[in-house]
Structure formats: C-alpha cells, structure tokens
N, CA, C and O atoms as CSV, one atom per row, in Angstrom:
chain,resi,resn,atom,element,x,y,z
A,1,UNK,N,N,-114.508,-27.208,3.912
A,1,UNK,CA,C,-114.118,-26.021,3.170
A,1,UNK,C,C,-113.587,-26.415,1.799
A,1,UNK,O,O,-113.097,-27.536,1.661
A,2,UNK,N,N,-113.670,-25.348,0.515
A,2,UNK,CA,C,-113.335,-26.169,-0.635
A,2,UNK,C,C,-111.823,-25.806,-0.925
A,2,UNK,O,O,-111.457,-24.753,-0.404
A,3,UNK,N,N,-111.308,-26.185,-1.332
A,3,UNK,CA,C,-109.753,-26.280,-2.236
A,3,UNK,C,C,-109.934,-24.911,-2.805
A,3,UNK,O,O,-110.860,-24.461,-3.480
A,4,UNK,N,N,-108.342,-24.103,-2.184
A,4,UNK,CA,C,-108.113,-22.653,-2.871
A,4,UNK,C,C,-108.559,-22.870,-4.208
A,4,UNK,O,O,-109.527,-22.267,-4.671
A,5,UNK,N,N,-107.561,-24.123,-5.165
A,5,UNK,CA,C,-107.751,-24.207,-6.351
A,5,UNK,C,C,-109.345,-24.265,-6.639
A,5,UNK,O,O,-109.498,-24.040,-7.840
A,6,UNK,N,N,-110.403,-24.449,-6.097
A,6,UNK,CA,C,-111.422,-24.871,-6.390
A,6,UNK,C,C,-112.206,-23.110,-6.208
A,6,UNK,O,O,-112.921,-22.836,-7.172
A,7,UNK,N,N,-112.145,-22.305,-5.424
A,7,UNK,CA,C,-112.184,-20.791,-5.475
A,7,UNK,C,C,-111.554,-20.108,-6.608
A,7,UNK,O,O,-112.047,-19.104,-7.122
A,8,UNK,N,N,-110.286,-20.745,-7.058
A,8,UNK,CA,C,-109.927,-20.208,-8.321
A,8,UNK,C,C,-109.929,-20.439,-9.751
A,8,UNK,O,O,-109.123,-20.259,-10.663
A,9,UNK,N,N,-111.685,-21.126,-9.587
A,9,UNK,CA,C,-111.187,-21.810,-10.839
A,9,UNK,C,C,-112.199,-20.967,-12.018
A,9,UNK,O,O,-112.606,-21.480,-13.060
A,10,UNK,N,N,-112.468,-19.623,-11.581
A,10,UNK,CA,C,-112.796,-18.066,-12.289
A,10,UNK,C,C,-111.740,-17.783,-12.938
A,10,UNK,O,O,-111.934,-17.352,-14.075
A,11,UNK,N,N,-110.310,-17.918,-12.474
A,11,UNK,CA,C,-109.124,-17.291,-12.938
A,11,UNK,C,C,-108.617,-17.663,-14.034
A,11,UNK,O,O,-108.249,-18.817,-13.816
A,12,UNK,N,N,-108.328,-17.355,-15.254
A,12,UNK,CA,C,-108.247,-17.718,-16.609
A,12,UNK,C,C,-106.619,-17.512,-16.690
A,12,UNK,O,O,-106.286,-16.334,-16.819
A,13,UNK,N,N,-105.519,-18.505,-16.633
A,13,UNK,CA,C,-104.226,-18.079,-16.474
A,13,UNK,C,C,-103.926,-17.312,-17.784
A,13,UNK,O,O,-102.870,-16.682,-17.749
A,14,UNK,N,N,-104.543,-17.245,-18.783
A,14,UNK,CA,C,-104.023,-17.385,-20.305
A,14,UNK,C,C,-104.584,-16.185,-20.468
A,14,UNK,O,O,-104.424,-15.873,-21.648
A,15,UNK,N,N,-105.480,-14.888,-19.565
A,15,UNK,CA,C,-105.790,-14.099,-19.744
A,15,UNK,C,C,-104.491,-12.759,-19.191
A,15,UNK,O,O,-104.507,-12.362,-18.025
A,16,UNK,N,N,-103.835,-12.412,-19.842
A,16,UNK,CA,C,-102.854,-11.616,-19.147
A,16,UNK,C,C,-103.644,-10.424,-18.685
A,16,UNK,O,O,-103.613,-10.407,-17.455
A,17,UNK,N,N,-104.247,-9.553,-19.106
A,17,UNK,CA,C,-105.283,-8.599,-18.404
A,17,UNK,C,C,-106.169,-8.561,-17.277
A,17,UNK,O,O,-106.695,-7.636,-16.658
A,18,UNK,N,N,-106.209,-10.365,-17.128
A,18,UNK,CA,C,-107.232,-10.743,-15.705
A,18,UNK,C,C,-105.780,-11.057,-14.506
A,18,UNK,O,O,-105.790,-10.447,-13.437
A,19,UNK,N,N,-104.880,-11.812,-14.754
A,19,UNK,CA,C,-103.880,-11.795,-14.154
A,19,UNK,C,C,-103.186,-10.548,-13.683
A,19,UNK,O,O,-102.319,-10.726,-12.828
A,20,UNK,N,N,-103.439,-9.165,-14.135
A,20,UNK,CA,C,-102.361,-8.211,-14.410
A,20,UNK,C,C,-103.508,-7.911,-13.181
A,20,UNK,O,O,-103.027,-8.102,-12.063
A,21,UNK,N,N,-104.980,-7.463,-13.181
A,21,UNK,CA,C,-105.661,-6.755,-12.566
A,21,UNK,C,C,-105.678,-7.710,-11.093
A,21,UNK,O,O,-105.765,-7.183,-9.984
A,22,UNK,N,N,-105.610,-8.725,-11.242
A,22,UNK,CA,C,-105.719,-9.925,-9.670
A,22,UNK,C,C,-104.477,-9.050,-9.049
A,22,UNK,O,O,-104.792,-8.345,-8.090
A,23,UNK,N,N,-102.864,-8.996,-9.545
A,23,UNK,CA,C,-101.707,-8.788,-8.902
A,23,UNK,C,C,-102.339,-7.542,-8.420
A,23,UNK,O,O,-102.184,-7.476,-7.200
A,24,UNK,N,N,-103.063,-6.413,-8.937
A,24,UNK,CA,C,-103.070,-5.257,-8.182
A,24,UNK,C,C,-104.111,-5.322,-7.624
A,24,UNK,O,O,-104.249,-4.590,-6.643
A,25,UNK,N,N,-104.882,-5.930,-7.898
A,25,UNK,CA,C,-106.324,-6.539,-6.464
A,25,UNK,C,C,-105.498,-6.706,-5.199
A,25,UNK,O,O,-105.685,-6.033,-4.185
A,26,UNK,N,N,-104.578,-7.645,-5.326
A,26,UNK,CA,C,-103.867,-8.488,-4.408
A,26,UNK,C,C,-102.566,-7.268,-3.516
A,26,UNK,O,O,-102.077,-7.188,-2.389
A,27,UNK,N,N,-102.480,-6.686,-4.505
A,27,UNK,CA,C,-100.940,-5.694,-3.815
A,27,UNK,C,C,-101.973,-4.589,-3.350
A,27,UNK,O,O,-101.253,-3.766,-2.785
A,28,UNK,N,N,-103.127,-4.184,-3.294
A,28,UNK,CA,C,-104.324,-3.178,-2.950
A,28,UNK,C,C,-104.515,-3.683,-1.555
A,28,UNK,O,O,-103.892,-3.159,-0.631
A,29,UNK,N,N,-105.157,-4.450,-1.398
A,29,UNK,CA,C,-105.774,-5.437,-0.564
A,29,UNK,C,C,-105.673,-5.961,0.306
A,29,UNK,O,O,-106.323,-5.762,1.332
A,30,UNK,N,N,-104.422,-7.173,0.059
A,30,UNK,CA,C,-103.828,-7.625,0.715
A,30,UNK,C,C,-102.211,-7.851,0.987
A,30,UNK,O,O,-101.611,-8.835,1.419
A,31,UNK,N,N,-101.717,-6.470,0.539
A,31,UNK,CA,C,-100.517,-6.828,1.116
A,31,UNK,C,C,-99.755,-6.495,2.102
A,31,UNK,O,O,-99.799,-5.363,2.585
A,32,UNK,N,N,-98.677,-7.756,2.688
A,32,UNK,CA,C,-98.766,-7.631,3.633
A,32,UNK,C,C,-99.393,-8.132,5.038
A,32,UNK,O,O,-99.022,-8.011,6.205
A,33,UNK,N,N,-100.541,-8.768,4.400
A,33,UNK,CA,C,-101.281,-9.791,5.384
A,33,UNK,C,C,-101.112,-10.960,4.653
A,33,UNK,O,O,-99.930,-11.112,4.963
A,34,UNK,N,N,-101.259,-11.559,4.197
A,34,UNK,CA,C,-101.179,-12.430,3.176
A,34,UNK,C,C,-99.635,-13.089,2.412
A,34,UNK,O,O,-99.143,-14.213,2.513
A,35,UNK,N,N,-99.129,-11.790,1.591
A,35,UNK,CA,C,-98.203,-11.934,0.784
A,35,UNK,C,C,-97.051,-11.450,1.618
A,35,UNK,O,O,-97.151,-10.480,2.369
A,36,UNK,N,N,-95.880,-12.202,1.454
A,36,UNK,CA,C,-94.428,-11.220,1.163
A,36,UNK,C,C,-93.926,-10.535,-0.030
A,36,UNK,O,O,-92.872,-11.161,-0.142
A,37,UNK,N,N,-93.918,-9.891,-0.783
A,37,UNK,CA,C,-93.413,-9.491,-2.043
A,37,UNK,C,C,-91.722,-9.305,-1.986
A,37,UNK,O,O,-91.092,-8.662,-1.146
A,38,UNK,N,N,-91.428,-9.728,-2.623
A,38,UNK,CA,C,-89.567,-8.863,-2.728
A,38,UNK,C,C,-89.658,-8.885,-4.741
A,38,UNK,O,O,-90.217,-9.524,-5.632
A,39,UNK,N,N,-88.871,-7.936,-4.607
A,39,UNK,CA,C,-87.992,-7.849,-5.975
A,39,UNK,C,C,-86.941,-8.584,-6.514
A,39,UNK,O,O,-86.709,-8.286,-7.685
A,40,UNK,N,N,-86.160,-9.535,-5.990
A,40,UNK,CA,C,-85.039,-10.334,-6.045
A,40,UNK,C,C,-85.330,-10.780,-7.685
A,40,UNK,O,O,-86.284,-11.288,-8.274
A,41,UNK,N,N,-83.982,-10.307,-8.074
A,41,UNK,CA,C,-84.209,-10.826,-9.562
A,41,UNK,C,C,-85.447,-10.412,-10.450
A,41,UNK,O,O,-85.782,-11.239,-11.297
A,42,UNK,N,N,-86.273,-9.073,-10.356
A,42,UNK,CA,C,-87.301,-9.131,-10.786
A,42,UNK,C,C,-87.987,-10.174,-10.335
A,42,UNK,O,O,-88.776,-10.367,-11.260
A,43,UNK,N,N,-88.210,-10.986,-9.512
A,43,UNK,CA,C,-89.142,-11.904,-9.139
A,43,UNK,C,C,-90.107,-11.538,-8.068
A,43,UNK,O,O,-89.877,-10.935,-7.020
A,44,UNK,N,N,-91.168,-11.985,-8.497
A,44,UNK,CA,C,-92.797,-11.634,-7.326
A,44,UNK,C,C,-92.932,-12.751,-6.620
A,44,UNK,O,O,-93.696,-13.510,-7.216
A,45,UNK,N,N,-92.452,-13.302,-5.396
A,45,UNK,CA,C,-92.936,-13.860,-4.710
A,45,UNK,C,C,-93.663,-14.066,-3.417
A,45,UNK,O,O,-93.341,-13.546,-2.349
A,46,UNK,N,N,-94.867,-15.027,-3.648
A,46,UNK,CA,C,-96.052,-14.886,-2.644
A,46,UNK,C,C,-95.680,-15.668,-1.713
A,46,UNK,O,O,-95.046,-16.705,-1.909
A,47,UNK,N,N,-96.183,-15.078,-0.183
A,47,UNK,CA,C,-95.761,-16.342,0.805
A,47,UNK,C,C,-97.022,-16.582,1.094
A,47,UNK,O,O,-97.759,-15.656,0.753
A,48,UNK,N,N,-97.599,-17.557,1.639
A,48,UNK,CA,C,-99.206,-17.835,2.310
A,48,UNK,C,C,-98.489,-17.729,3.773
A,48,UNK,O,O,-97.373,-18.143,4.084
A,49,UNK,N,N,-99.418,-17.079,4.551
A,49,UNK,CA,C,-98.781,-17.306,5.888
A,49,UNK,C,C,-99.427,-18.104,6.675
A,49,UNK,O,O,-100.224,-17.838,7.575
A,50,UNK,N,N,-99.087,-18.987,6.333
A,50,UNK,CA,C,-99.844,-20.251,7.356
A,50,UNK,C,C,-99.858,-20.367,9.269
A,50,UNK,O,O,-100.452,-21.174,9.984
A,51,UNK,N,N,-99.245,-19.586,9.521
A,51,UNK,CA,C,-99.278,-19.975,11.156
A,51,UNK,C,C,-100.512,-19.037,12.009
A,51,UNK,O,O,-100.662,-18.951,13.227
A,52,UNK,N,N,-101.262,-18.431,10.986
A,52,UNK,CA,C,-102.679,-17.596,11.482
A,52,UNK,C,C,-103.351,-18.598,11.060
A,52,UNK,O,O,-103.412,-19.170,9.972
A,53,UNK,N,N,-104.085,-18.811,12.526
A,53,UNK,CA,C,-105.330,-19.540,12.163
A,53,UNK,C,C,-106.431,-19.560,11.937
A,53,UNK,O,O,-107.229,-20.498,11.926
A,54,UNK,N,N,-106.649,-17.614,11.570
A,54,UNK,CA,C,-107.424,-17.373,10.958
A,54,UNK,C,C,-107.451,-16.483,9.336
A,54,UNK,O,O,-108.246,-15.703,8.811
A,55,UNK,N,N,-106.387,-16.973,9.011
A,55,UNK,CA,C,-105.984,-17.067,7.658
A,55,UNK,C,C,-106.922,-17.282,6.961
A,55,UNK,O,O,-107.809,-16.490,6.644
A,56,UNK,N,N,-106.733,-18.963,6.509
A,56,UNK,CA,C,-108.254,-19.881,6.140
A,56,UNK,C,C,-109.143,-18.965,5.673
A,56,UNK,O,O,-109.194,-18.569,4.509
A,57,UNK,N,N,-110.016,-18.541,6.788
A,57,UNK,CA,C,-111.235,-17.769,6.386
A,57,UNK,C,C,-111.023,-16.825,5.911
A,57,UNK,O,O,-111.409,-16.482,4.794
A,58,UNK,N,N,-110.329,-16.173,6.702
A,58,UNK,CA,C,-109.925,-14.660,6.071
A,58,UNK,C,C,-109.889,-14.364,4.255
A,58,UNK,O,O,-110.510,-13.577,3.541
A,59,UNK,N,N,-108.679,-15.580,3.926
A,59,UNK,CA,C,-108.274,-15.657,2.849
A,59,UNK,C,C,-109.419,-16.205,1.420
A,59,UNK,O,O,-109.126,-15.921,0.259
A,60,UNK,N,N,-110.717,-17.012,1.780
A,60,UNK,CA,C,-111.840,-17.088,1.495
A,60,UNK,C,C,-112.465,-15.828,1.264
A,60,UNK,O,O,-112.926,-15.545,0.158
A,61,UNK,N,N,-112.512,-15.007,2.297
A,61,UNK,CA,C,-113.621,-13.804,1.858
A,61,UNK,C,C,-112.553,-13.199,0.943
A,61,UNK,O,O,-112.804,-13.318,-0.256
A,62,UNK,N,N,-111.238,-12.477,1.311
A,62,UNK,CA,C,-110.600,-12.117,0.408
A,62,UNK,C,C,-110.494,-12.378,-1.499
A,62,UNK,O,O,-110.286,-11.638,-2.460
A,63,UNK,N,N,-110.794,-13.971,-1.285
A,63,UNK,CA,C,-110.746,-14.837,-2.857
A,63,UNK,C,C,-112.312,-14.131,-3.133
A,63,UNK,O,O,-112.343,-13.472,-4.172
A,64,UNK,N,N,-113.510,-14.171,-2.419
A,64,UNK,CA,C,-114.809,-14.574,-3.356
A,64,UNK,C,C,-114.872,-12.407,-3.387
A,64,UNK,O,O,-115.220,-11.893,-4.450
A,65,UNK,N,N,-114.538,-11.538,-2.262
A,65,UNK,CA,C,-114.370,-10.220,-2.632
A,65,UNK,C,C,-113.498,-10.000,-4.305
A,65,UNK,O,O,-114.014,-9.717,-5.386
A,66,UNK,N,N,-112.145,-10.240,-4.000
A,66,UNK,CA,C,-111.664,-10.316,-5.322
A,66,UNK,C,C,-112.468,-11.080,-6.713
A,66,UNK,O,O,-112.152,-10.492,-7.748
A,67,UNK,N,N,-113.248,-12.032,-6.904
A,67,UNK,CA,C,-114.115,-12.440,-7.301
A,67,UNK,C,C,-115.046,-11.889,-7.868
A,67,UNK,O,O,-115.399,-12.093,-9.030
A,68,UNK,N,N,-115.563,-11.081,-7.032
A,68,UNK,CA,C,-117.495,-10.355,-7.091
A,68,UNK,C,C,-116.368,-9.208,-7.540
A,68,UNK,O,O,-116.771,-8.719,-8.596
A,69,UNK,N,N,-115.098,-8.591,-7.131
A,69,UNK,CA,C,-114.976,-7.345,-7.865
A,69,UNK,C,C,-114.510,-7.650,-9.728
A,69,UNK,O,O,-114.763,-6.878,-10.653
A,70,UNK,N,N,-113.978,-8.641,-9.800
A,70,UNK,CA,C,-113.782,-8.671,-11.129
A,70,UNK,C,C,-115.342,-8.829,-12.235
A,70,UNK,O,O,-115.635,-8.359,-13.335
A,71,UNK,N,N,-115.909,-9.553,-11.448
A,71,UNK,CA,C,-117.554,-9.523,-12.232
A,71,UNK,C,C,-117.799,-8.131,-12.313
A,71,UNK,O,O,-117.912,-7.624,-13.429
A,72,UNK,N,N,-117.903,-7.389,-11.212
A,72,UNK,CA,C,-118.675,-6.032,-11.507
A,72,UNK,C,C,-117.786,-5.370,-12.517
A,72,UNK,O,O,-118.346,-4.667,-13.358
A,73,UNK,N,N,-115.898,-5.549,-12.576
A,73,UNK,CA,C,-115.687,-4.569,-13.464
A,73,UNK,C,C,-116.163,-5.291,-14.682
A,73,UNK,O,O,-116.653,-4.486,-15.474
A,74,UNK,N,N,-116.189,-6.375,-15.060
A,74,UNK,CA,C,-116.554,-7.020,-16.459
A,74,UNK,C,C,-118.114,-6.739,-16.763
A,74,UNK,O,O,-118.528,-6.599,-17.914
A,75,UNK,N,N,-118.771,-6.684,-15.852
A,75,UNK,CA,C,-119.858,-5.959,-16.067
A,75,UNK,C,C,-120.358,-4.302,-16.516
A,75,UNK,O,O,-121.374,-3.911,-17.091
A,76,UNK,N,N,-119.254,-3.612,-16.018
A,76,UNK,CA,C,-118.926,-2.287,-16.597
A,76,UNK,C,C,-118.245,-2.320,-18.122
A,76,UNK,O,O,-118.359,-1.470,-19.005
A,77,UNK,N,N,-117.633,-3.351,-18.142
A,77,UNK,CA,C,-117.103,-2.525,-19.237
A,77,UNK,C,C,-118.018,-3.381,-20.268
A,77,UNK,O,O,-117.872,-2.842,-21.365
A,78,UNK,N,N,-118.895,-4.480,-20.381
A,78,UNK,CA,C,-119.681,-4.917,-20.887
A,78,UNK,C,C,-120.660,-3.708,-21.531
A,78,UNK,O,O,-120.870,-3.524,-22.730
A,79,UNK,N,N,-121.293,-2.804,-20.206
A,79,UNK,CA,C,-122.500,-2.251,-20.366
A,79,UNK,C,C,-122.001,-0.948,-21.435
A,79,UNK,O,O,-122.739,-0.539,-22.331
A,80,UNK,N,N,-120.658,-0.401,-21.173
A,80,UNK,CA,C,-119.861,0.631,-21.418
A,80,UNK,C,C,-119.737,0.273,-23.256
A,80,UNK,O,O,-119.746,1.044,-24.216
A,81,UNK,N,N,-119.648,-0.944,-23.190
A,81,UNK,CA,C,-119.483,-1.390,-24.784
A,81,UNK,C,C,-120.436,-1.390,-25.480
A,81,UNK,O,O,-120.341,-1.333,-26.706
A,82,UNK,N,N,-121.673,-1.458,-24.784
A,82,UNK,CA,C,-122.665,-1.916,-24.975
A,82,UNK,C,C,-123.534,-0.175,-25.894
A,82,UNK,O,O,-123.914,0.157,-27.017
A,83,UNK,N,N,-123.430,0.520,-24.277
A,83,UNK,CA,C,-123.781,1.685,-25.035
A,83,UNK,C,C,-123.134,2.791,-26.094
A,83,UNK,O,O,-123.576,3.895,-26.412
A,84,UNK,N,N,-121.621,1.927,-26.637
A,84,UNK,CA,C,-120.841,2.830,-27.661
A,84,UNK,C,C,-121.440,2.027,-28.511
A,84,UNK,O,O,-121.764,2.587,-29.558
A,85,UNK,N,N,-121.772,0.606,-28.405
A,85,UNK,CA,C,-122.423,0.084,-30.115
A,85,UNK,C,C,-123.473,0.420,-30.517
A,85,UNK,O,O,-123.820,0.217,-31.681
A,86,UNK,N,N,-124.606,1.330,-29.154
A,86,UNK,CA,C,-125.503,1.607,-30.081
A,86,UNK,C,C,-125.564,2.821,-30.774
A,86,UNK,O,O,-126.287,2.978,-31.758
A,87,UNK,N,N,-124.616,3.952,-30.163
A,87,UNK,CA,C,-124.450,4.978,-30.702
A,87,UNK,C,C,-123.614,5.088,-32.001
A,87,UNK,O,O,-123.606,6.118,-32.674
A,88,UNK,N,N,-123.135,4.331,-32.217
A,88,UNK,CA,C,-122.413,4.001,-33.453
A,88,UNK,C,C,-123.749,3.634,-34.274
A,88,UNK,O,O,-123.672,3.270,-35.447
C-alpha cells in the first residue's frame, strides 16, 4: 500500500483555497469516523483512529474520493472560465 503522504502529494499546502475546501471535504465526509475535532484554543485537531482495522482502506478510498472531487470542481470552474472568456 502507498504512504498517506504519497496519496497526498495533489495537495498544494501553499494553496489556502485548496486547503480551506479539503477541511470542509473532510468535516462533510468524514467526520467523526476518522477525525476528532475540538475547538480548544481555536485549534483543529485531527486524530487518525488507528485501532480500526479497517481504517487503512477505508481512509484510501476516502483520500482518492476527495481527490477525483477536487479535479471535477477544478474542472468546472475551468470550463465556467472558459465560457465567460469567450463571451467577452
């Protein structure tokens, strides 16, 4: 199986708009199975819950779903741009 990091290596940290849309992929999706969230201090923290042992996979389809959905929206708003430049 490959390295989470190696599933995430789509994720552009330096993009705050791709980061902003993953957190609400992620709080949509999966929370709750996956994550703990608390507020403490304004702070977001993720737990992995490791003692499912079918996590692993789970958490795979979850990464390449989140994945294929960020392509399609970048693909929308591509096409969306696409047809205001020619009407301009």
């Amino acid at each position: 199986m490959k390295k989470i990091s190696d599933l995430l290596n789509w994720v552009d940290i330096k993009d705050a708009e791709q980061l902003e849309w993953i957190k609400e992929y992620l709080q949509k999706h999966a929370a709750g199975r996956y994550f703990i969230q608390t507020n403490e201090s304004n702070a977001e923290i993720g737990v992995y819950n490791l003692f499912n042992p079918f996590v692993e996979s789970d958490l795979l389809l979850l990464i390449n779903k989140m994945r294929a959905a960020w392509r399609q929206k970048n693909l929308e708003v591509n096409k969306t741009a696409k047809r205001l430049t020619r009407l301009l």
